[in-house]
N, C-alpha and C positions, 0 to 999 in steps of 0.2 A: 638095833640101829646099825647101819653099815654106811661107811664111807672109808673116804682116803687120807693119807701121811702121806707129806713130799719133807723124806728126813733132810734133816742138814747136819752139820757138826753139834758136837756137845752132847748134854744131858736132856738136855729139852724133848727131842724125839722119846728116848727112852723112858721117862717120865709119862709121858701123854700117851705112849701105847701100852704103861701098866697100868693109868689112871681108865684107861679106855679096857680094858678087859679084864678091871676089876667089878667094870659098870656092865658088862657082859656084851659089850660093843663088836661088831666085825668090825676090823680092821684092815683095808687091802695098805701095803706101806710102800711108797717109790722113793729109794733109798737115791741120793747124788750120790756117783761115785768120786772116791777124795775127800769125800765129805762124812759122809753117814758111817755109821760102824754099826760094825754087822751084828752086833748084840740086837738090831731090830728083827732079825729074822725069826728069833726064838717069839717074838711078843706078837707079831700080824699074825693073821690068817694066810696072809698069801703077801709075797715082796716078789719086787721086780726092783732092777738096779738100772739108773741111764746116768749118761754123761751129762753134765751143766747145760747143754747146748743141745739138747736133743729135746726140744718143745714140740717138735711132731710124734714122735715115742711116746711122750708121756700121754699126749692127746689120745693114741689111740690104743696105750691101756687103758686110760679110765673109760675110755669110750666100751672095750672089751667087755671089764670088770663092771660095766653098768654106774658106777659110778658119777653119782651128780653132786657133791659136795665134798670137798676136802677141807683139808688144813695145812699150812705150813708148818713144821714143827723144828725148829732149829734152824741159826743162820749158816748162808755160805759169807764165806768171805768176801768179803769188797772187792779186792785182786782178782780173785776166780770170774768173777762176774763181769769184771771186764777184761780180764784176758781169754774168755771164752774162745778155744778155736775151733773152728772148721762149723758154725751155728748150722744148723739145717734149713730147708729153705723159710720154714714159718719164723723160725728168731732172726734171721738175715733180713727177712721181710720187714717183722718187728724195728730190729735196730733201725734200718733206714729209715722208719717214722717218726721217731723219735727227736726231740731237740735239744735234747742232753740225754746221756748217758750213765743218771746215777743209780741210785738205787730204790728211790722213788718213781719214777720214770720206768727202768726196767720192769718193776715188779707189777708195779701199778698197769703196766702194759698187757704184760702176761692175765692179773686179775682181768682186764677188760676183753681177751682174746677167749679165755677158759670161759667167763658167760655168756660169748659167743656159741659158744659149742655147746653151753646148755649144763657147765659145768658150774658152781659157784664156790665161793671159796671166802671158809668162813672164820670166824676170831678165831685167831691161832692159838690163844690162851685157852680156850671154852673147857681144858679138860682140869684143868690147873689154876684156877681161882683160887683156890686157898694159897697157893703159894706167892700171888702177887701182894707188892710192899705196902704196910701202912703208911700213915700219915705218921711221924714222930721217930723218938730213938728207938731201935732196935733192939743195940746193944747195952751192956750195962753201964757201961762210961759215954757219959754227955758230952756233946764238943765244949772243947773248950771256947774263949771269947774270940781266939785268934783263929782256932779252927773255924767258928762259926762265922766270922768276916772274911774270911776265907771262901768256905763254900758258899753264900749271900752275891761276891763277887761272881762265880764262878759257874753260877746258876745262870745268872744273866748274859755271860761269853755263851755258857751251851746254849742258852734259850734261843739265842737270837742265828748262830751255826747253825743250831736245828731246822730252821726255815730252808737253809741251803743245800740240805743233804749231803754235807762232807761227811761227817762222824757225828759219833753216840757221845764222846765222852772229851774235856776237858782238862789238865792237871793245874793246878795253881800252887804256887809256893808265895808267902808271906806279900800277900795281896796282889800275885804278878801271875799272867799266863804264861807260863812254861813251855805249856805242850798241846797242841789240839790234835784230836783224832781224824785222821783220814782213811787211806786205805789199808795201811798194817794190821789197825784193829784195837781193842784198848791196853789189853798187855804191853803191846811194842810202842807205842805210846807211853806209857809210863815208863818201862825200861829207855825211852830215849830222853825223858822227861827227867830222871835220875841221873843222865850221863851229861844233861846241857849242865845241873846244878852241880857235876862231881859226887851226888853224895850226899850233900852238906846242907842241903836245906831237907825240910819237910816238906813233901806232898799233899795234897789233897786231890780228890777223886772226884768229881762229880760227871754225871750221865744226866742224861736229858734226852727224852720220849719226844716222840715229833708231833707236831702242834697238828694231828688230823684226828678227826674221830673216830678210825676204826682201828683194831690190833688184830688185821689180818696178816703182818708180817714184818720182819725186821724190829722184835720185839725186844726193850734192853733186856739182858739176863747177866745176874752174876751168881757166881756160887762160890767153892771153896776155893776151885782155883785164881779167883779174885781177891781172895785173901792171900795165897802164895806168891802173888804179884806184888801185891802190896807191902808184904813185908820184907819183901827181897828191896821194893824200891824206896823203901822209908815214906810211905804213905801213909797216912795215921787216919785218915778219915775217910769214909764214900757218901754221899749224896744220891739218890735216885729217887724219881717221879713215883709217888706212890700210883696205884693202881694200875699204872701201865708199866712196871717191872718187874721180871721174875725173879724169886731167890731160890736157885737151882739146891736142893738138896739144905735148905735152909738149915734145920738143926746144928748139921755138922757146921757150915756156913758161919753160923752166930756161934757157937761154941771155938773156933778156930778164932773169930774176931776178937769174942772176949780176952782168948788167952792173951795176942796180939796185943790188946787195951786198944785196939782199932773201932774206932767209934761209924755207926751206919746208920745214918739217919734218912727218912720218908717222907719227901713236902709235895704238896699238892699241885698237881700239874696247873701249867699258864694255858687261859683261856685264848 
């Protein structure tokens, strides 16, 4: 089977092009620059590197490489996406169509531009199933009563944020929104989430998948370094939508949590 990777940050690319060429997959990979790390180079068949803003480049490798179906594999950051400069004339074109500028919008644009072209672009997850979250706790420690009226509230703040495409993720401390995610990302989010409380309260975590049916992109993922956030910002708990979130490198992930006594529970996405 042959098709394409348009890597982003993180582990996500790297995961999906060793899950892809343990399944004895071609892989062409178009790596963002700023984004993607070059460990992708070692896993394709053949990389090409473009800037955020070069949607005619990318059109006319995959057009090259023959390619009619990709995946996204890893996000760019929120900021990058909109501070894209100098776009070429296809994304300049794009933007001005557009009547917001988030990341639904964006992405959603580019998906309906690329099956112009004959391209499609398919679940981002497809390679990586077993790594997306159950239903229930993860971890060995159950939330507590306060944890769990905690995340119950906080479910319902992302639920309803999620419709508007700011952010993924929400912090709650002792039944209050503290922090919601925009375009920093969920780390700097919680890091500022930690500095409104001093310190002194607990955190809670929760993330919320957006209310569409497909997981062609912008998919939540956490992994270890979600726990090193957490425990720097006295977060004791995460919440995530089962089956539409990834647990990047999971073992270590749960293993790191445990130690923590950080508890990661899995509930079932809203209809």
């Amino acid at each position: 089977m042959r098709y394409g990777i348009i890597a982003g940050n993180g582990r996500f690319p790297i995961l999906a092009l060793e899950a892809a060429r343990t399944q004895g997959d071609e892989v062409v990979a178009i790596g963002i620059e700023g984004e993607a790390s070059k460990d992708i180079e070692a896993l394709a068949s053949k990389t090409y590197w473009i800037s955020i803003a070069a949607l005619t480049k990318l059109i006319n490798i995959l057009h090259q490489e023959q390619i009619t179906e990709i995946l996204f594999c890893g996000q760019v950051k929120h900021i990058s996406l909109f501070n894209a400069l100098r776009p070429d004339w296809r994304l300049a074109k794009l933007l001005l169509s557009l009547k917001r500028r988030n990341t639904d919008s964006l992405l959603g644009g580019v998906v309906k531009l690329l099956a112009e072209e004959g391209i499609q672009v398919a679940d981002s997850t497809r390679l990586l199933k077993p790594l997306l979250a159950p239903i229930g706790t993860m971890t060995k420690r159950q939330p507590t009563e306060e944890e769990a009226e905690d995340i119950a509230y906080g479910r319902q703040v992302a639920d309803a944020l999620s419709a508007f495409d700011i952010g993924q993720s929400v912090a709650i401390a002792e039944k209050a929104c503290v922090a919601v995610e925009a375009m920093e990302g969920t780390d700097e989010m919680l890091r500022r989430a930690s500095a409104l409380t001093a310190g002194r309260r607990d955190l809670r975590l929760i993330k919320a998948a957006r209310r569409r049916k497909h997981l062609q992109f912008d998919v939540p993922v956490v992994g270890p370094e979600t726990i090193a956030v957490m425990r720097e910002t006295k977060t004791t708990a995460l919440a995530i939508t089962a089956g539409r979130t990834l647990l990047l490198d999971r073992d270590l992930m749960l293993r790191q949590a445990n130690d923590a006594k950080i508890t990661i529970v899995g509930y079932a996405p809203e209809d």
